[in-house]
C-alpha positions in Angstrom: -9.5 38.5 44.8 -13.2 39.8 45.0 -14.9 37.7 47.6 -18.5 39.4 47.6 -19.9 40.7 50.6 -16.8 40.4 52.4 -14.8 42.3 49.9 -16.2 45.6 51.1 -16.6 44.7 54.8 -12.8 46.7 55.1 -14.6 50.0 53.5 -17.4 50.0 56.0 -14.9 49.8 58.8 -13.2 52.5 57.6 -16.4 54.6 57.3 -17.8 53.7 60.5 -14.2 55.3 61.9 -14.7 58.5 60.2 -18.3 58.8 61.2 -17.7 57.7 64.8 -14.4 59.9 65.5 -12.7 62.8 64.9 -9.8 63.1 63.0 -6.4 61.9 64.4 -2.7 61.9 63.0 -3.3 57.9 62.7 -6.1 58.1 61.2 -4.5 60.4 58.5 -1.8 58.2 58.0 -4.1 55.3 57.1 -6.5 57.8 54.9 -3.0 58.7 53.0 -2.1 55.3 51.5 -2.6 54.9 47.8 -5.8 52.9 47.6 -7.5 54.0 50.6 -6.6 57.8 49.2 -7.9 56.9 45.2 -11.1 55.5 46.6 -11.5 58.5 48.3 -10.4 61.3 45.3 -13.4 59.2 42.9 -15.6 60.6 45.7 -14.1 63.3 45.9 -12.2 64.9 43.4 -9.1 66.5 45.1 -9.1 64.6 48.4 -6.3 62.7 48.3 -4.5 65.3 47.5 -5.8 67.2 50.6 -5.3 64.3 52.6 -1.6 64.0 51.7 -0.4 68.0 52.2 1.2 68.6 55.2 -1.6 68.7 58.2 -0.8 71.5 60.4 -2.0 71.4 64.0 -4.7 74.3 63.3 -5.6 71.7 60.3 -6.8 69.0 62.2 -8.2 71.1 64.6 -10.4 72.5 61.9 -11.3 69.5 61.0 -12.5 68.1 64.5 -14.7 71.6 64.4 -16.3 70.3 61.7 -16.5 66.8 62.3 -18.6 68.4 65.6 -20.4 70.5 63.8 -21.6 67.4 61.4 -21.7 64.4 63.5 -22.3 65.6 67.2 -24.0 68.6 67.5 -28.3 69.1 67.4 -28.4 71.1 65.0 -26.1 69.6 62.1 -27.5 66.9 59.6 -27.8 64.2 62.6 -26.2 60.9 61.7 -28.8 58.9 63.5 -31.5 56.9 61.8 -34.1 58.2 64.2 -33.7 61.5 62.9 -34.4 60.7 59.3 -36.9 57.3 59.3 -40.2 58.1 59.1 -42.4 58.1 62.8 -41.4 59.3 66.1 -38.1 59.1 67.0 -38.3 56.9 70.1 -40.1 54.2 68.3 -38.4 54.5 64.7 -35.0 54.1 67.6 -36.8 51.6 68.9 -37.6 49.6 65.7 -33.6 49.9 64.8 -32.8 48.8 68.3 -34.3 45.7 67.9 -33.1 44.9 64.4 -29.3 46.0 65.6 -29.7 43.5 69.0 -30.6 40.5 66.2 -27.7 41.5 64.1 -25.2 41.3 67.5 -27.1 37.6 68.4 -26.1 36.3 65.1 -22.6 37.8 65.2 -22.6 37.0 69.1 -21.2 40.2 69.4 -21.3 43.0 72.4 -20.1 47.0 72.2 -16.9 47.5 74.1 -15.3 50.4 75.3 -16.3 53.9 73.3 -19.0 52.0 70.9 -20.5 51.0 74.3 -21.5 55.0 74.8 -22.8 54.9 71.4 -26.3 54.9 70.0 -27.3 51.9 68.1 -28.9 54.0 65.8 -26.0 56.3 64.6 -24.5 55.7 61.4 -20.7 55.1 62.4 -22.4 52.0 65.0 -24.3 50.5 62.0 -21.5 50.7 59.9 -19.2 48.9 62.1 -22.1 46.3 62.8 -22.2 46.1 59.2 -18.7 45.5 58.4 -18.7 42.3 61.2 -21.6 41.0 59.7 -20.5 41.2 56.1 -17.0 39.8 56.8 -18.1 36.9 58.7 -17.5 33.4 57.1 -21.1 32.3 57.7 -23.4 33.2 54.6 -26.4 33.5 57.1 -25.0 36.0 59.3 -23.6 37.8 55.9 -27.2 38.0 55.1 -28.3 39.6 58.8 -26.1 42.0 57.7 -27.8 42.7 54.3 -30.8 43.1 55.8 -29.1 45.5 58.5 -28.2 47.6 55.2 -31.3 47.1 53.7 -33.6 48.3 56.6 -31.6 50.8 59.1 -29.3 52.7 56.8 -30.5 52.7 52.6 -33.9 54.4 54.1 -32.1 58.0 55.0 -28.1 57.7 54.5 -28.6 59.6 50.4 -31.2 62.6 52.2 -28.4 62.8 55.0 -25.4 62.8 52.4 -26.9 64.9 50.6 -27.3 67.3 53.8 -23.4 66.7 54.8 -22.2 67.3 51.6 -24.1 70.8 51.2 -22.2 71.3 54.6 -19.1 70.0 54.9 -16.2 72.2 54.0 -13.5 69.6 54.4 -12.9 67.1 51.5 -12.7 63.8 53.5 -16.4 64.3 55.0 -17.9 65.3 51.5 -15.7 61.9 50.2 -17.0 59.9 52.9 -21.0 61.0 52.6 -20.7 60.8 49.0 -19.1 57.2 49.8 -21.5 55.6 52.4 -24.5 56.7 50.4 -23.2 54.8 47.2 -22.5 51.8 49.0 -25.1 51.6 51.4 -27.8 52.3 47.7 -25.9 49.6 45.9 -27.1 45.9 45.8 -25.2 43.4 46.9 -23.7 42.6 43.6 -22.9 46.2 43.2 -21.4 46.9 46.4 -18.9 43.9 46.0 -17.7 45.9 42.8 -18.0 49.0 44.0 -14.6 50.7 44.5 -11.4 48.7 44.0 -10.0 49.8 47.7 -12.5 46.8 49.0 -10.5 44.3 47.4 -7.3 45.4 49.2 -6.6 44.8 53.2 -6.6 48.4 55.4 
């Protein structure tokens, strides 16, 4: 049953994962179940059926390349706000910072373990912010989380999409920038229609 923002709150989770790690056999596994996969293929014609061939070792290793080359390294389409928003980078960082540290009060919330070492302003840490937020029972922290959407990631996630996508060689990274951009640009009504895999648990 659609349940609004919280409907989708599973498909930001799953596209803070991609955007925060590499590739992993558990990771494919999830990616290779029928809803999560058809979600996926509408981004992306032919990506579920990449998803579900046989992964050799070299595979995901190729795919780790390129998850470094689009998500880690300087000179790749950066996947932090800072690099896209508009001003210098410390204080644009800065400006997210703060919004992100209100977003964390609300949910009462800290980074553990890896997300700790991440940026506050990279996408996959927004994401995942965004997911707590929107799946919270509590239609005030819901909002917070709208407004997280609204003001640190619809800016610049279509102009970096656009840059990953012109990029990316493997099809689960042009799904998944073809996939944050739509939902991140949609309004809240929209995003709780969105795609049909946010009305089904991960």
């Amino acid at each position: 049953m659609n349940d609004g923002p919280r409907a989708v709150a599973p498909l930001y989770a799953l596209l803070a994962r991609i955007a925060l790690w590499e590739v992993d056999r558990p990771l494919l596994e999830a990616l290779r179940r029928g809803e999560l996969a058809a979600g996926l293929d509408k981004a992306e014609p032919g990506c579920a059926a990449d998803l579900r061939r046989d992964w050799s070792d070299d595979d995901v290793e190729r795919a780790a390349t390129e998850y470094c080359a689009l998500y880690v390294l300087p000179d790749g389409p950066s996947p932090r706000a800072s690099a896209w928003l508009p001003g210098e980078r410390e204080r644009v960082g800065a400006g997210v910072d703060d919004l992100v540290s209100r977003v964390m009060a609300a949910l009462d919330v800290a980074p553990e373990g890896p997300l700790a070492r991440v940026p506050h302003d990279h996408l996959g840490f927004l994401l995942h912010l965004a997911a707590l937020a929107l799946a919270d029972d509590r239609a005030d922290v819901r909002a917070v989380g709208d407004g997280l959407i609204e003001r640190a990631l619809r800016p610049w996630v279509p102009t970096w999409a656009e840059r990953v996508r012109a990029a990316a060689t493997v099809p689960l990274y042009r799904a998944h920038a073809t996939l944050v951009s739509r939902l991140v640009a949609a309004t809240d009504g929209e995003r709780s229609r969105r795609d049909d895999t946010a009305d089904r648990p991960l």
